[in-house]
N, C-alpha and C positions, 0 to 999 in steps of 0.2 A: 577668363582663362586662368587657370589654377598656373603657379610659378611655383618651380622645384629646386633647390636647393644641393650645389654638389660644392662639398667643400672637398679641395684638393691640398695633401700636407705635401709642403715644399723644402721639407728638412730641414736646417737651420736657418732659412729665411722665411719661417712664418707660415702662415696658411691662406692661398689663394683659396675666395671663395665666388664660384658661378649661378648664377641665378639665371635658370633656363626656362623655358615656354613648355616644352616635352619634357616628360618622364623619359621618353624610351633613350634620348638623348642622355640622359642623367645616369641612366640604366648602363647604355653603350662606352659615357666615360670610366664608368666602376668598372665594369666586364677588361677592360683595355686597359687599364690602367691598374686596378686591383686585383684581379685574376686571372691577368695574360691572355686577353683573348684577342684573336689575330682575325676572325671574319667574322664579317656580318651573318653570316649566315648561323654561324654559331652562335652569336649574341641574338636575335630574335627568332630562331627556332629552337636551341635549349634553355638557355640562360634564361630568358625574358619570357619565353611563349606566346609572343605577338603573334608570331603563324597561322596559330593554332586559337587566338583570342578576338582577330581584330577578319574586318567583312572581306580585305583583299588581303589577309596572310601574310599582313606587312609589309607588301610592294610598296605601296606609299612610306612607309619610313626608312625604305632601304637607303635612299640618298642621305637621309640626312643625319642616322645614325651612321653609314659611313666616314662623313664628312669629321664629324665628333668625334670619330675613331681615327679617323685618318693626322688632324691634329694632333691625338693624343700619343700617335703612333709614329711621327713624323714624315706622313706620308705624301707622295707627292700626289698630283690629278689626276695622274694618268690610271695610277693604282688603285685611287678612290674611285675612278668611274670604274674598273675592271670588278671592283667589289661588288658596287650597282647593279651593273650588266649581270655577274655570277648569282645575286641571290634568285631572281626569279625562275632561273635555268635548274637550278639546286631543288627548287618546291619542285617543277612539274618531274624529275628524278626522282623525285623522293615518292612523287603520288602514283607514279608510273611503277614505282618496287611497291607500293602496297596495295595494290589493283591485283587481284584473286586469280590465279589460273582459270585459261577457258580451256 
């Protein structure tokens, strides 16, 4: 398995740096930390386009780019599963607005 690389700068103390197993994780802390991004939903259906790329739409990485976001967010469990729970709910609204009038 391919290890990805997030260096995180920590201002006048230097630069933490994380060697992760996922990209989408690597992806999640940038989105969070780099460009304000506050839901998972945002980070793998525009930012990343897992959604839209991977066989379930990113269901499976919604735990654990949460979790990666959640860290980088200060957030506590409760909020991270509430992230969890909302992305799959989020796809089938989103496929439900692009389904054609009958």
């Amino acid at each position: 398995m391919a290890q990805f690389v997030a260096a995180i700068d920590q201002g006048t103390t230097g630069t933490t740096v994380l060697v992760l197993d996922d990209q989408a994780e690597v992806e999640a802390l940038y989105a969070a930390e780099g460009e304000g991004a506050l839901h998972v939903d945002d980070v793998l259906t525009r930012r990343t386009r897992i959604s839209n790329e991977s066989y379930d739409r990113g269901v499976s990485t919604a735990e654990p780019v949460a979790r990666r976001m959640g860290e980088a967010l200060g957030r506590d469990e409760a909020r991270v599963q509430r992230e969890v729970t909302h992305y799959p709910a989020a796809g089938r609204r989103r496929a439900r607005l692009s389904e054609p009038a009958r």
